[in-house]
BAVO-562653 format. One record per residue (C-alpha): x, z, y. Coordinates in Angstrom, 1 decimal, padded with zeros to 4 digits. Each point is the difference from the previous one (the first is absolute). Layout:
N
- X; Z; Y
...
***
This chain:
429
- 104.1; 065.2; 126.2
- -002.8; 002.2; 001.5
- 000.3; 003.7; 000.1
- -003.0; 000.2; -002.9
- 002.1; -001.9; -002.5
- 001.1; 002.1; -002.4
- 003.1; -000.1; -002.5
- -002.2; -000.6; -003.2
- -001.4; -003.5; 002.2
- 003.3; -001.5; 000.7
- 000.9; -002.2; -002.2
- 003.4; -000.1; -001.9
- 001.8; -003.0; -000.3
- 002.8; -000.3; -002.7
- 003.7; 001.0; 001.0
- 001.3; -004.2; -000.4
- 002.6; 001.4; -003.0
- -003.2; 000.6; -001.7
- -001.5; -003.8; 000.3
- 001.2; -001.9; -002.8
- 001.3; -003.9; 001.0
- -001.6; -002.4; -002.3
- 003.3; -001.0; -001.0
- 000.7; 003.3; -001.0
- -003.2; 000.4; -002.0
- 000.7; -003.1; -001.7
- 003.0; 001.1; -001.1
- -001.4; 003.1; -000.8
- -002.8; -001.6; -001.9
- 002.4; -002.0; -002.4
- 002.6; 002.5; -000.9
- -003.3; 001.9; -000.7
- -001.2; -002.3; -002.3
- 003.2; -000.5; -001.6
- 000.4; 004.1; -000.9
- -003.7; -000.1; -001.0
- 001.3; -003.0; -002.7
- 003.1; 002.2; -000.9
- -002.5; 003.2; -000.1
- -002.6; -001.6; -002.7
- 002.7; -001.7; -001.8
- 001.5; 003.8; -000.8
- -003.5; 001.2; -000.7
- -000.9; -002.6; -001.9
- 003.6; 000.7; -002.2
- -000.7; 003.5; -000.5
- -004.1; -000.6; -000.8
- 001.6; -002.9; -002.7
- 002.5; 003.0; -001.6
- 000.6; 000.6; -003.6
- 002.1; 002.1; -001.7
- -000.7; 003.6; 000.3
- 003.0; 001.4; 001.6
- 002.6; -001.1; 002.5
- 003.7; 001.6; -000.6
- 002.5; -000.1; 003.1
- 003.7; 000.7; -001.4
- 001.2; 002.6; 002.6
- 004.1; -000.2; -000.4
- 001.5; -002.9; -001.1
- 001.4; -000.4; -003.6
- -002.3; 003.0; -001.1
- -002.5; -001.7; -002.4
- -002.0; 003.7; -001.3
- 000.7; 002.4; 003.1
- -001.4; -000.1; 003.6
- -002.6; -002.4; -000.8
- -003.4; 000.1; 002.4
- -003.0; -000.5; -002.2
- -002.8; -001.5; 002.3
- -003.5; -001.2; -000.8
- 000.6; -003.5; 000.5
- -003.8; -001.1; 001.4
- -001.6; 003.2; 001.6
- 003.7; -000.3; 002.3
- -000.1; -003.8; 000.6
- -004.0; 000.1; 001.0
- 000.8; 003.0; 002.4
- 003.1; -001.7; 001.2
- -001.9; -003.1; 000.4
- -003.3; 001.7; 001.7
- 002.7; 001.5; 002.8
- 001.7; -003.3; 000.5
- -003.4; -002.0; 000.4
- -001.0; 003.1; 002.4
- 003.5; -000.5; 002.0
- -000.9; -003.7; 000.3
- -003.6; 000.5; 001.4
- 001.3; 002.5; 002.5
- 002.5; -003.0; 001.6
- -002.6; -002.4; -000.1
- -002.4; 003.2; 001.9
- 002.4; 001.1; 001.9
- -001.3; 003.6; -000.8
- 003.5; 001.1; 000.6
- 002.4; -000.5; 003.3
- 001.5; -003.3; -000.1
- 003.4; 001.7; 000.5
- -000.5; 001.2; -004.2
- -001.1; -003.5; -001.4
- 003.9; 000.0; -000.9
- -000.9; 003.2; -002.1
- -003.1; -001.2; -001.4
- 002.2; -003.5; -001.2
- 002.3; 003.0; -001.6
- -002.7; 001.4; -002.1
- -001.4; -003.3; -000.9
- 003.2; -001.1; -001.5
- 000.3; 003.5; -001.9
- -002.7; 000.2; -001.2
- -000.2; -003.8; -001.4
- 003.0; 000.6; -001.9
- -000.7; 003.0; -001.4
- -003.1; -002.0; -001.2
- 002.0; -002.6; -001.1
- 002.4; 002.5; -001.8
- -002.9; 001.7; -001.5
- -001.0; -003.4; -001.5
- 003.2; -001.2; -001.1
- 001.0; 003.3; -002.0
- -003.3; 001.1; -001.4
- 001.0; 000.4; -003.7
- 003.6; -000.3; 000.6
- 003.0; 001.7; 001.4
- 001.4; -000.8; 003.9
- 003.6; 000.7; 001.0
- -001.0; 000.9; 003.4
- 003.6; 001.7; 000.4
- 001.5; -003.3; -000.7
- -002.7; -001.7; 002.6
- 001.4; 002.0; 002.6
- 003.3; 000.0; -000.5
- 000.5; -004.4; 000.0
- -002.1; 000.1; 003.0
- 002.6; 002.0; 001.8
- 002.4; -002.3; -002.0
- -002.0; -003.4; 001.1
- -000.5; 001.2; 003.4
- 003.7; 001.5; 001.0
- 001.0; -003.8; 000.9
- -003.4; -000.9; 001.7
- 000.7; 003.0; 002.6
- 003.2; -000.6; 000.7
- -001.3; -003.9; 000.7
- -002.9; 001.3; 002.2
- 001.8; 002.3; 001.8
- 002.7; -002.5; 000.9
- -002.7; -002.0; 001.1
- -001.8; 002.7; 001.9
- 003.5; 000.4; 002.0
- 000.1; -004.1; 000.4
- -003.4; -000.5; 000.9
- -000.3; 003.3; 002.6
- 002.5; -001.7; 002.0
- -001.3; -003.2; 000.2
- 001.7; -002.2; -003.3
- -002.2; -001.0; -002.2
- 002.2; 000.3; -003.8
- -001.0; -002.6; -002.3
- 003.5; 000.6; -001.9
- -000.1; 003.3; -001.5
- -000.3; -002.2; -003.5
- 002.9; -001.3; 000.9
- 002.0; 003.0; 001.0
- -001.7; 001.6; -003.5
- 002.3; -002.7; -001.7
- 003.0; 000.0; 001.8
- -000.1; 003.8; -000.2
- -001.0; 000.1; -003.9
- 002.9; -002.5; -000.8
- 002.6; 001.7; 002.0
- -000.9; 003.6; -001.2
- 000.5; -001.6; -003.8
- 003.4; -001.2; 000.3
- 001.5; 002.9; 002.3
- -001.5; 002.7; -002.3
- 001.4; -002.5; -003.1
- 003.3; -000.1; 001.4
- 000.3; 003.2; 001.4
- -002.0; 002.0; -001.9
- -000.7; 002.1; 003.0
- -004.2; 000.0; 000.6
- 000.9; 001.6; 003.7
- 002.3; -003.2; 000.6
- -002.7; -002.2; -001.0
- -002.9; 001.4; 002.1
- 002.4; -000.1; 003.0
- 000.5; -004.0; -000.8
- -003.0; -000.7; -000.5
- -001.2; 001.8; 003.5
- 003.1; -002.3; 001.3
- -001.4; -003.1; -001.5
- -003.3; 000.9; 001.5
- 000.9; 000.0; 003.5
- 001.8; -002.8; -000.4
- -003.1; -001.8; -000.5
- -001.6; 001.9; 002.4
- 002.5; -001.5; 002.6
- -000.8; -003.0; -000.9
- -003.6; 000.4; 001.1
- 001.1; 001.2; 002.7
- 002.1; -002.3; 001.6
- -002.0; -002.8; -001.1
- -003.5; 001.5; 001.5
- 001.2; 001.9; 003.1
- 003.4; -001.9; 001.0
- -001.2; -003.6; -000.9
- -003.6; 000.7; -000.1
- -001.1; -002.0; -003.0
- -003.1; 000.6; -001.4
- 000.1; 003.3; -002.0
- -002.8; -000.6; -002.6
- 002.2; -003.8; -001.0
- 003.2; 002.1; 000.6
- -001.6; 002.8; -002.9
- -000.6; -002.8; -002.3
- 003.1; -001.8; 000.3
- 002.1; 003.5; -000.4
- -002.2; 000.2; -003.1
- 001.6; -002.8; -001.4
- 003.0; 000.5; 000.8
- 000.6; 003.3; -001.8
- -001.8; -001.4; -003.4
- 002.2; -003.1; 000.5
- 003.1; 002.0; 000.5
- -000.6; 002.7; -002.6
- -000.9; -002.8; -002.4
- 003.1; -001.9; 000.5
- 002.0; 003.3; 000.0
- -001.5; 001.0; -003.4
- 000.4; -003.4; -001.8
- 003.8; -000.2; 001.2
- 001.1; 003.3; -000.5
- -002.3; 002.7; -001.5
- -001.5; -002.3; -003.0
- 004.2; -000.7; -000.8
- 001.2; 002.9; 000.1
- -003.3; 002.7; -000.8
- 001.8; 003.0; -001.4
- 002.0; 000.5; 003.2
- -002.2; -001.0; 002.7
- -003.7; 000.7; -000.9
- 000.2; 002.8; -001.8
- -000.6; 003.2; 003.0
- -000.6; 003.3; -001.0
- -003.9; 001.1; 000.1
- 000.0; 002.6; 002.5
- -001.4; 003.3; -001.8
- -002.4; 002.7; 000.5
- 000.9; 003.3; 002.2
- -002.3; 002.7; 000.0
- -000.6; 002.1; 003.2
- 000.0; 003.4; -001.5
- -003.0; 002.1; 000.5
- -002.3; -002.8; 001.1
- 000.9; -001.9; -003.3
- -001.6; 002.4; -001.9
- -003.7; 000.1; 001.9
- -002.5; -001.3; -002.4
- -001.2; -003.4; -000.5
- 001.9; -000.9; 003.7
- 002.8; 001.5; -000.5
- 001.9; -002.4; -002.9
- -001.8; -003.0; 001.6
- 001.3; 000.5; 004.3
- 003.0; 002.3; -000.3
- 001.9; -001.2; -003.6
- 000.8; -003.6; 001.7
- 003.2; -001.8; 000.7
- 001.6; 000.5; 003.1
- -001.5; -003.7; 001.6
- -003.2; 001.7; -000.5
- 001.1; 003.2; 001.8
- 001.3; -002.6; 003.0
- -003.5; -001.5; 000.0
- -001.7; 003.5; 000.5
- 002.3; 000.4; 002.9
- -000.4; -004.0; 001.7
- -003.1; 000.7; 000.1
- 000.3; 003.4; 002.0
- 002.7; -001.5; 001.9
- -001.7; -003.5; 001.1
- -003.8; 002.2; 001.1
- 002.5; 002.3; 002.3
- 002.4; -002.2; 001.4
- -003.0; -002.3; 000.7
- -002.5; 002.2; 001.9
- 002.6; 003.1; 000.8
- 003.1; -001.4; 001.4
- 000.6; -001.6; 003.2
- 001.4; -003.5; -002.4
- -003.2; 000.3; -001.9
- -001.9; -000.4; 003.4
- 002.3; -002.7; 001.4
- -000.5; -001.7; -003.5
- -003.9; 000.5; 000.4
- 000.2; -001.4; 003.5
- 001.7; -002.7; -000.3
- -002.7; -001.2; -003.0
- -002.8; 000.2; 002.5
- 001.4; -000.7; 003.3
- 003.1; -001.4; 000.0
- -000.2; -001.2; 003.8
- -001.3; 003.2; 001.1
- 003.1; 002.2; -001.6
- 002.4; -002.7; 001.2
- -001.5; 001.1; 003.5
- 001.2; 003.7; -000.8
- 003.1; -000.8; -001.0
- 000.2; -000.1; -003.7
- 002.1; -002.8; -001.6
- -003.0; -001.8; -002.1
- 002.4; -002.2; -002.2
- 002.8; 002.9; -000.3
- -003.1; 002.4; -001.4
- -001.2; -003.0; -002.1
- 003.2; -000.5; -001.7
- 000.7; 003.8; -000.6
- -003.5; -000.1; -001.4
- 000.4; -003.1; -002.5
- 003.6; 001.6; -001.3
- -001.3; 003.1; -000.4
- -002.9; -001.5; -002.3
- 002.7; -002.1; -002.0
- 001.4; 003.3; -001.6
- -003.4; 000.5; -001.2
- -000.6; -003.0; -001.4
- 003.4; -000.5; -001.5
- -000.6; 003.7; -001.9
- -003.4; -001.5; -000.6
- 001.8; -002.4; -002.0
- 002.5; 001.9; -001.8
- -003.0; 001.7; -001.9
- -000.5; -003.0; -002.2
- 003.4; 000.4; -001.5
- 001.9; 003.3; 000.4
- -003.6; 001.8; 000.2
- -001.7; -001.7; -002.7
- 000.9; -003.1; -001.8
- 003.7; 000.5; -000.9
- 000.4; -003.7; 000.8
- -000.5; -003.2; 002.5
- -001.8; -002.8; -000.9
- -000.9; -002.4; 002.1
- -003.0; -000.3; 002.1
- -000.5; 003.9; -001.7
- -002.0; 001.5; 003.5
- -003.0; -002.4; -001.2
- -001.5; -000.1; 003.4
- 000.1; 004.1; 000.8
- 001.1; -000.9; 003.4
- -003.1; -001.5; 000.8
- -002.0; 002.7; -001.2
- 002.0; 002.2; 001.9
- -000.7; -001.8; 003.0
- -004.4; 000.3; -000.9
- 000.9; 003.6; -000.7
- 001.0; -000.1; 003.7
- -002.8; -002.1; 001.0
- -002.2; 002.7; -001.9
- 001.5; 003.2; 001.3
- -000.2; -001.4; 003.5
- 003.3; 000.3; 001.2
- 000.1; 003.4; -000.6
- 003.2; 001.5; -002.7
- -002.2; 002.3; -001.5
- -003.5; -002.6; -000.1
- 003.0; -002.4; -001.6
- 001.2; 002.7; -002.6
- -003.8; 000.8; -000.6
- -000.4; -004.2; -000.6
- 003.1; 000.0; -002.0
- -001.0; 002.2; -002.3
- -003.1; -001.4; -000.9
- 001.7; -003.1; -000.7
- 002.2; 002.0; -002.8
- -002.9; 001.4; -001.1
- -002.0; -003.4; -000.4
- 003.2; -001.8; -001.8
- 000.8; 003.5; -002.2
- -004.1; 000.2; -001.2
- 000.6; -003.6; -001.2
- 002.5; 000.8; -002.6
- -001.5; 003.3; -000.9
- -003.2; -001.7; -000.7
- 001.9; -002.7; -002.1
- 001.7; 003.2; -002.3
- -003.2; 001.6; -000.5
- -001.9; -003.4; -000.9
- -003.0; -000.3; 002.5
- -001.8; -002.5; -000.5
- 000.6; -002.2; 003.0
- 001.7; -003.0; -000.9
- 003.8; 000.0; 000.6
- 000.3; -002.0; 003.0
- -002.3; 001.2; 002.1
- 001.7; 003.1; 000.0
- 003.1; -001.9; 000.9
- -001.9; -001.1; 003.0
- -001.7; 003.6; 000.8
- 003.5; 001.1; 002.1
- -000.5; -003.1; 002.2
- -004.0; -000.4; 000.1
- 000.4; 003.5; 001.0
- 002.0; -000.9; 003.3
- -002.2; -003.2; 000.6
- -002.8; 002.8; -000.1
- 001.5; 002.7; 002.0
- 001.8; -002.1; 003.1
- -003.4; -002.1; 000.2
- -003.0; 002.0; -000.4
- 000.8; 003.8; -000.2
- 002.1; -000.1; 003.0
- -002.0; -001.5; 002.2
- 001.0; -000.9; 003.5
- 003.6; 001.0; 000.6
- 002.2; -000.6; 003.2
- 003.5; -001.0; 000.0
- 002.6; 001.1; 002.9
- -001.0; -002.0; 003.0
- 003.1; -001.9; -000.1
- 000.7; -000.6; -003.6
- 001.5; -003.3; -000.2
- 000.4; -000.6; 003.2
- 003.3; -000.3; 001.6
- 001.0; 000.9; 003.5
- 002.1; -001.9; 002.5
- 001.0; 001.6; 002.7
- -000.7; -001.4; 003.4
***
């Protein structure tokens, strides 16, 4: 460059972070197009409103007090305006790509709300009630995830967490039945859980069998089990064996009594309270404790921490036990937490969806407790919808909970990386 060149003539080339791969705007281009759908489907909802006024039932059983009065189609049109505007930002990229997670966030809001709008106008929405089964729906989903998160982080990919959801419900039923002790049953159940859990682990890392057949076949083996068990024993003899104790509500004093929140996060039985702390505990034993690294390490590299020292199949055991106390307490919600009884096959496939709730919270506890939650959210709408008589016809809102994952793990999601070595298993040389 000669000494006349000036600043203002050089030419500035983009930084490469800023050049977009065309795999990338591909990508880009069709979850784009899919929140632009989702945008003008809300607008078009709250455009197509009737009914005057939306109400939102504040607290639960409270039919004439704390109600929320909204105009139902000036709120759904603004709603939907801001999620179509949140939509054509991503497909711009008028805002860093490091917030398109954010602008995802306010789509989804802000379709809802739409959709609420829409679904109440004229009529009277337990939002209270919404709220509170979605914690109820998603309690199990997050214990599932997480266990997976810890499975999955070190390198064991956990098809089985349905089945440890059954072995755990079934167990946590006949302890708390012949007990009657709720603190004897969540221990079983935990018990139960890493039982399984050993199983998958001695099977994938020992014998090295493939872990995604190995999943499966655990699968069946719990609902073949349970099944058998209950047909022997519980069906015979009902009034002794399947009949646990629902576990009941404890309120935290103080932050029981905040408004709206309050009744819904902090008057919950105490396998909701362990949830709230799995989830603390998995995010800092995971990225704050020297196991959490090993764990993390040996997911990614598992030749490369062998190298350093660290015992890749001892830290991949630890991590798959540790997960089956999860996902055995993840079971025990469907009886002792909620149900009262075992049936058979009763965890109708929540395993699974705890495993896209992974998939969709990429690996991360609280992305899987974020993922969870809008599953309970999805399944608890259904049956709201159903009590306040929207006119969609009954089984498509049986299908909304599970169109709603097909949606969310394969378009809003996007392109997600697993643990380098998930699935993989490691023979030492």
């Amino acid at each position: 460059m000669s000494e006349s060149t000036t600043a203002a003539d050089t030419v500035k080339v983009p930084a490469p972070a800023a050049i977009e791969a065309p795999a990338e705007r591909t990508r880009r281009l069709r979850v784009g197009g899919l929140m632009v759908v989702f945008a003008l489907i809300g607008l078009g909802l709250a455009i197509g409103t009737k009914g005057g006024k939306a109400t939102f039932q504040l607290t639960s059983g409270d039919l004439e007090n704390n109600l929320l009065h909204l105009p139902a189609q000036p709120v759904g049109i603004f709603l939907g305006i801001l999620g179509l505007a949140a939509a054509v930002a991503y497909v711009l990229r008028r805002i860093p790509q490091r917030y398109a997670a954010w602008l995802a966030a306010v789509l989804g809001i802000c379709f809802i709300g739409a959709f609420l709008c829409w679904a109440a106008a004229g009529k009277t929405f337990p939002l209270a009630n919404q709220f509170q089964g979605t914690l109820n729906f998603a309690t199990p989903l997050i214990l599932g995830a997480l266990a997976g998160v810890m499975c999955e982080r070190a390198g064991v990919i956990n098809i089985a967490i349905e089945g440890q959801f059954l072995v755990g419900a079934f167990t946590a039923a006949v302890v708390s039945s012949t007990t009657h002790n709720n603190a004897a049953a969540l221990i079983a159940a935990a018990v139960t859980g890493v039982l399984m859990a050993a199983l998958l682990a001695v099977f994938s890392i020992k014998y090295l069998v493939n872990q995604v057949v190995l999943g499966v076949v655990l699968v069946v083996f719990a609902s073949g089990i349970t099944g058998y068990l209950f047909d022997q024993f519980l069906q015979e003899d009902a009034a002794k064996l399947n009949t646990p104790t629902v576990l009941s509500a404890v309120k935290i004093p103080l932050l029981g009594d905040i408004p709206f929140f309050g009744p819904i996060l902090f008057n919950q039985t105490v396998l909701v309270y362990l949830t709230y702390i799995a989830v603390a505990v998995v995010t800092f034993v995971l990225f704050q404790t020297r196991w959490g690294l090993r764990i993390r390490a040996v997911g990614e590299h598992p030749k490369a921490a062998d190298t350093v020292g660290i015992r890749v199949k001892r830290v991949r055991y630890s991590a798959v036990l540790a997960a089956g106390i999860l996902a055995g307490l993840g079971g025990s919600f469907f009886t002792v937490g909620y149900a009262g009884s075992f049936s058979k096959e009763m965890t109708a496939g929540n395993g699974f969806i705890a495993l896209a709730a992974l998939i969709m919270g990429r690996w991360h506890p609280i992305g899987a407790m974020v993922a969870a939650l809008f599953f309970g959210f999805a399944t608890q709408l259904q049956s709201q919808l159903q009590i306040i008589q929207t006119p969609i016809p009954g089984e498509l809102l049986l299908m909304a909970p599970y169109l709603a994952t097909v949606i969310a793990v394969a378009g809003l999601v996007g392109r997600v990386r697993a643990p380098k070595a998930d699935g993989e298993p490691y023979v030492t040389e």
